[in-house]
N, C-alpha and C positions, 0 to 999 in steps of 0.2 A: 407511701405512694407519692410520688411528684406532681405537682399538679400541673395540667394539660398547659403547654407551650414555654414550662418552664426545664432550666440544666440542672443537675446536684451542683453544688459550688465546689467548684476542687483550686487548689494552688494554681495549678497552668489553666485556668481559667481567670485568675483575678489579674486586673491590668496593673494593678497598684505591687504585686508580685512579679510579675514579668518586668515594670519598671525597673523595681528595686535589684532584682537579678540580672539584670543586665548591667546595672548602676555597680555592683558589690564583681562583677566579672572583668568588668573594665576596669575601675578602681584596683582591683588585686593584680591583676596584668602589668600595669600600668607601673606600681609601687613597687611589685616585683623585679621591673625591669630595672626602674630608679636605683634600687637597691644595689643591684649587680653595677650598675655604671658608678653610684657612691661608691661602692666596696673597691670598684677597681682603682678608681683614682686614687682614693687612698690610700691603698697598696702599693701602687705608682707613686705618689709624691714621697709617700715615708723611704722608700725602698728608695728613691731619689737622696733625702735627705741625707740617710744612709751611708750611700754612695759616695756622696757628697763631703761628709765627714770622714770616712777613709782614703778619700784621696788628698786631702788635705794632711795626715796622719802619711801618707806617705810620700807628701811631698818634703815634709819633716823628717821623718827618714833619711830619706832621698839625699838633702842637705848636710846630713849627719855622717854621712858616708865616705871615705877616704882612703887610700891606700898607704900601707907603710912603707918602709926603706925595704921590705923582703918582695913587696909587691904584692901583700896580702890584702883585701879587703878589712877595712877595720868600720867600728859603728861605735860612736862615741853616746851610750846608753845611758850614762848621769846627764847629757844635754840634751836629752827627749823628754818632752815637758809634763807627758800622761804619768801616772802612777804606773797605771797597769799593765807596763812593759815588765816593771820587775817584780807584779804579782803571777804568780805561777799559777794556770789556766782561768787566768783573772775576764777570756776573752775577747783581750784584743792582743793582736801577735804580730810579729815581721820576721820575715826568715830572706836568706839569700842563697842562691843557687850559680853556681857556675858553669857557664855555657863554656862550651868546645865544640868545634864542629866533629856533628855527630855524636855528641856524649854530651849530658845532664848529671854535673855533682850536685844533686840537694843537698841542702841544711849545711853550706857551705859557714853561714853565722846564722842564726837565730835566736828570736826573742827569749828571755827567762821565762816569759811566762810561756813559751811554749812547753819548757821544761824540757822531760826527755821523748816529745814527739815532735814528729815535722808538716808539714803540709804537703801532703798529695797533689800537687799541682799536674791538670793534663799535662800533655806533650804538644802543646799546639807554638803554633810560629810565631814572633813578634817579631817586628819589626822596629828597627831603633825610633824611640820617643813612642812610639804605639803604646796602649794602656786596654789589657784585656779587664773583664770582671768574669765571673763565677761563682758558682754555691756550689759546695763539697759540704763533707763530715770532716768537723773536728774531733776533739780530746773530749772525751766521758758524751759521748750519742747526741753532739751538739752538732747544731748547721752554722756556719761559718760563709759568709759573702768576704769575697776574697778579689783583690785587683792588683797587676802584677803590672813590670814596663819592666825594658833589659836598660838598663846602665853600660856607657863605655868610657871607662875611665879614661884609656888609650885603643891605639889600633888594637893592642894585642889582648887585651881583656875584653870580656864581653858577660856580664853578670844579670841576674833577674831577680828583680828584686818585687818581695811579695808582703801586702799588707791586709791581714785579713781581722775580722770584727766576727762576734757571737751575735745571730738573727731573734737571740730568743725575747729581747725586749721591743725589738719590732712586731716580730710575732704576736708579743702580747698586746701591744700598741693595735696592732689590726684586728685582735682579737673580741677586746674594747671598744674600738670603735664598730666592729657589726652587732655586739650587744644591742649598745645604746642606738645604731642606726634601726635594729630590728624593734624594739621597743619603739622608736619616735613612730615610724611606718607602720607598728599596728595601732599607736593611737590615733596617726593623722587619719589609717582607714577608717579607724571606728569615728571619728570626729566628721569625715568624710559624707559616711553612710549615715549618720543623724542628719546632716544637712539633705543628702540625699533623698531621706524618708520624710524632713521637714518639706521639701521642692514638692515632690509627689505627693502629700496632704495636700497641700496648698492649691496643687495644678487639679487635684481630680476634686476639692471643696465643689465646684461648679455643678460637676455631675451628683453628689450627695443632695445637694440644692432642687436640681433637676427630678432626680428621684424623688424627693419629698413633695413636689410638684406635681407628682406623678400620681402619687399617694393620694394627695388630696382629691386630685379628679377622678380616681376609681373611688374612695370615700366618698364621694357625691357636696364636699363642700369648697368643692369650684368645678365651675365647667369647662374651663380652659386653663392652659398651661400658664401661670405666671410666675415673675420672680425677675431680677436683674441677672441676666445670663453676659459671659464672655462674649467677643465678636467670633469666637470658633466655635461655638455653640448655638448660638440665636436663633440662625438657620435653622436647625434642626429643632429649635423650639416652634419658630415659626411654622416650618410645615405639618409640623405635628398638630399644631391650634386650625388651620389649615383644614387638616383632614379631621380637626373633629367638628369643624364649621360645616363643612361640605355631608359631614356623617348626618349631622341635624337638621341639614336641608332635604337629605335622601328621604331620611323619617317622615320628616314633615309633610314633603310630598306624598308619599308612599300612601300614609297614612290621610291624607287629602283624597289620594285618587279611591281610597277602601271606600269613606265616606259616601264620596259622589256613586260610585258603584250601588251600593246601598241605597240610597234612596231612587238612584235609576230601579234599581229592582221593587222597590218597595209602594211604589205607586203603581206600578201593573199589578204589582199583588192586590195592594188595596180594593183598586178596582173590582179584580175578579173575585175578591171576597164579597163584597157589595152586593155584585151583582149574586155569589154563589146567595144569600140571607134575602135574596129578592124571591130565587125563588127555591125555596127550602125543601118542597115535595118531592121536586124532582129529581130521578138518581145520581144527572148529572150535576147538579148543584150539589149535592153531597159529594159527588167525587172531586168537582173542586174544590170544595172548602177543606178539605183533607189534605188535598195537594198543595194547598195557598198557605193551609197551617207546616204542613214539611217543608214548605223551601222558604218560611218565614224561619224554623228552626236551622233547615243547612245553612242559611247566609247570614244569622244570629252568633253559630256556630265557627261557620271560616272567618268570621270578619274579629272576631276575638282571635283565633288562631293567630291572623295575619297581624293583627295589632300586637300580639304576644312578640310573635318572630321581629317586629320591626323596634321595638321598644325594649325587650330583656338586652341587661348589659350595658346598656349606654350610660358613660360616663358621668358623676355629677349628679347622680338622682339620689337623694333622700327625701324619707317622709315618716311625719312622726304617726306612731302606730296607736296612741290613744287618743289624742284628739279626732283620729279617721275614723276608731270605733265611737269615739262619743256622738261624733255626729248622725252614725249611723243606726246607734240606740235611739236618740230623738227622732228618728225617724219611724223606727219599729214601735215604739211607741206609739206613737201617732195612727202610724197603722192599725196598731191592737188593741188600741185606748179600750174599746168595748171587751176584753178578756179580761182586763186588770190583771195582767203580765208583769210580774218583778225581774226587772234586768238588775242584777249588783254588779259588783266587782268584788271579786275573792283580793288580785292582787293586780296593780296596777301600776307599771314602771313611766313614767313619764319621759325616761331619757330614751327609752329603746324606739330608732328610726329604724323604716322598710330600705333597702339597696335597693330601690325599683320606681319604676311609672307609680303614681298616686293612682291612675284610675286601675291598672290592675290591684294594687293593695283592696282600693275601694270596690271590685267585683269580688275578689277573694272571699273576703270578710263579710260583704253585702250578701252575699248567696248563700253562707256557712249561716251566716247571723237571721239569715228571713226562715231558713229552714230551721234553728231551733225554738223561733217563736212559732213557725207554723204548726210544730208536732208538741210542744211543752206545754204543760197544765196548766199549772200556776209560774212556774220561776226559770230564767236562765241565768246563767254562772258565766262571768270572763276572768280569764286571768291573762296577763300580759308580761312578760319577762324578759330578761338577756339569757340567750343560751351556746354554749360552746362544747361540743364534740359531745353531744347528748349528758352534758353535766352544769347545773347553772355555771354561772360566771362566779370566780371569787374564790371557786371550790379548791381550783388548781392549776396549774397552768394551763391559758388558753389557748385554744387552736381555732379556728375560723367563724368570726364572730359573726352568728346567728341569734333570731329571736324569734320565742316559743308563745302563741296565743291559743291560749285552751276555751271553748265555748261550748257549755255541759247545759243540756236542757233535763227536765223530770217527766219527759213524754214518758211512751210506752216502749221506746228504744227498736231495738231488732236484736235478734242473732249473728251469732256469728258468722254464720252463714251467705244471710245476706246483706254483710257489709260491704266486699266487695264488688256484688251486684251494683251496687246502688251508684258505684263512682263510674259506673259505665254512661255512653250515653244516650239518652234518652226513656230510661229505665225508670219507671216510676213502680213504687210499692204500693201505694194507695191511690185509686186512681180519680177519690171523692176528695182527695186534697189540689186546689188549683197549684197546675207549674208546667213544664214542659219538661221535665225529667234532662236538662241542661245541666241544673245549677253546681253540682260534684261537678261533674266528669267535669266542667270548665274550669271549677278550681281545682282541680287533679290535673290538668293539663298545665294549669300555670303555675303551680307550683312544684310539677319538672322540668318545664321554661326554667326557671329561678334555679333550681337543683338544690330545691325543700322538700318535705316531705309531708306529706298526709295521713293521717293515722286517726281511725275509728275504732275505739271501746267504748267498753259499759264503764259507768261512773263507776267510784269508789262505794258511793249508797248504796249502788246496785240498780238502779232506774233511772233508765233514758238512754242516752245517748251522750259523749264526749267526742266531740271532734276537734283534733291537736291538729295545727300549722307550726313547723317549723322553718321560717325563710332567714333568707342574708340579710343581715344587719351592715347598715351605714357605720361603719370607726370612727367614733367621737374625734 
């Protein structure tokens, strides 16, 4: 069950979640994008470099180039300074082609290391001194970036000369470089997201603060919010301290005007009791003093109600539970000095505090405790304990911490029967014992105010009466 006014905690509920998911979306976005714009540049500047070195490679060429006495294109390949023109598919290649209008002779000369293949070069236009580039298929399933320009020796010749290089070491070069770009990008993420989750600790430390703050004032050991809050929180501390100022003025009032009420009423009573004892014969003085005695019980009765409703719940209250019986033994005593009455203690916890008004504890326990010295023989029995989800404390894990006060007399008890008679009100079983049949039903009223429980058996001896309170306990 959840308890009243509270959510289940789910992930899209926690802000320190939402933070962080928004943190780890933007961040991955962000890196991702980075990634693609590294990736490209460097693909661009190698692919540049590249370029850069075969044009160079075919300006060297280019230089090497000469016609013979037949008017042939010749390429003077011992004065070309690479190796790897005369390693065969070492590559790197140069080939030439001659132009005729309207006709294309490839592999007019080319490289050794072409061997016995040529380059596929499109059919596209150049213009004299123009310099195209290109990726084709070379020899054995290789890619080939290739840059070509016509050559004119004279009016009458017109040649294309082409220098083409193998991509597969650039390839690897860009292939290398997204490894390691992708590895530095998931640890900058994950280096990212720790700072991240550090920022959001830090920013929500305040509220954790606040919570504990919070804690303590439904624990009852402060009655207002304190603690050194941020300037974006204070506010909210403030009006909180605020509305529980103004709460404890409501009360106080409230419970003022109960007061005053009461003794407005309680002096016309008085009176008309007076006078009913003046004159006792007469039927009318009987029927007042009957009436004087029920509306001393109805406003005995609402005025506890109202005092319940105005005081359950408020913030800050604790009270300890054995020093309120001790003092209210010294009392019973006193009372019953002439029975010679043994009140003991079975078990007596000293740490267990009431979550509640002192004067309710002290009607609870006052009414439980006059009624087992009014019906017991010789002896009453307390015991006093922590108790959690009807198992003491310590047993196992706790759930909402309550405390159990058991008050066992060796009267003549009752039945079964009529036990729950007796928490009604006004209900008296004997009617040669003085009371007003209040003293239950008020604490069975206030202890579902509290949201305790009340519980009447027979001892374990067998004789008398046990009457168990279980209320909320104050969290040490």
């Amino acid at each position: 069950m959840t308890p009243l006014g509270t959510r289940p905690h789910s992930l899209l509920g926690s802000l320190r979640f939402r933070l962080l998911a928004a943190t780890l979306l933007g961040l991955s976005l962000a890196l991702v994008l980075a990634g693609l714009v590294l990736n490209g540049l460097f693909h661009e500047h190698v692919l540049r470099q590249f370029e850069k070195s075969l044009a160079q490679q075919l300006t060297q060429v280019t230089a090497r180039l000469s016609v013979n006495a037949q008017g042939q294109p010749v390429v003077d390949a011992l004065a070309l300074s690479d190796p790897r023109w005369q390693r065969p598919l070492s590559g790197l290649y140069w080939q030439l082609d001659e132009l005729t209008p309207g006709q294309v002779r490839p592999g007019v000369l080319r490289s050794r290391s072409l061997w016995d293949t040529q380059l596929a070069l499109p059919p596209d236009v150049l213009r004299d001194g123009e310099t195209h580039a290109h990726e084709l298929p070379g020899p054995g399933d290789t890619r080939l970036r290739v840059l070509e320009r016509t050559v004119r020796p004279d009016e009458r010749l017109r040649w294309r000369l082409s220098v083409a290089g193998d991509l597969k070491d650039t390839h690897e070069a860009v292939a290398g470089f997204q490894r390691v770009l992708g590895v530095s990008l998931a640890a900058l993420l994950v280096l990212l997201l720790a700072a991240a989750w550090a920022q959001v600790a830090l920013g929500l430390r305040p509220l954790q603060a606040l919570h504990q703050s919070l804690q303590s004032v439904r624990a009852g050991r402060s009655p207002r919010l304190q603690g050194d809050f941020p300037s974006e929180v204070q506010p909210l501390v403030s009006d909180f301290n605020s509305v529980l100022d103004r709460n404890d003025e409501v009360v106080s009032r409230a419970r003022t005007q109960a007061g005053n009420l009461a003794h407005a009423l309680k002096t016309p009573l008085t009176v008309l009791g007076q006078a009913a004892h003046a004159s006792e014969d007469s039927g009318l003085a009987l029927l007042v003093k009957e009436q004087v005695q029920a509306a001393r019980r109805h406003i005995d009765w609402h005025l506890a109600r109202s005092r319940m409703a105005a005081t359950v719940g408020l913030p800050g209250q604790r009270v300890p539970v054995v020093p309120t019986l001790q003092g209210l033994v010294r009392v019973m005593q006193r009372v019953h000095a002439d029975r010679g009455l043994s009140i003991s203690w079975d078990d007596a916890d000293a740490q267990v505090q009431f979550a509640g008004e002192a004067q309710d504890l002290q009607e609870m326990l006052g009414n439980v405790l006059d009624n087992a010295c009014q019906w017991a023989h010789s002896a009453v029995r307390i015991r006093v304990m922590p108790w959690a989800d009807g198992v003491p404390t310590g047993t196992r894990d706790e759930g909402p911490r309550r405390c159990r006060i058991d008050i066992e007399d060796d009267g003549p008890g009752m039945s079964p029967a009529q036990m729950p008679q007796v928490l009604q009100r006004g209900v008296r079983l004997d009617e040669s014992v003085p009371g007003s049949g209040l003293g239950l039903a008020i604490v069975r009223d206030l202890v579902d105010v509290y949201g305790g429980e009340l519980s009447l058996q027979t001892p374990s001896s067998g004789a008398g009466l046990q009457v168990t309170l279980v209320l909320p306990a104050a969290m040490p």
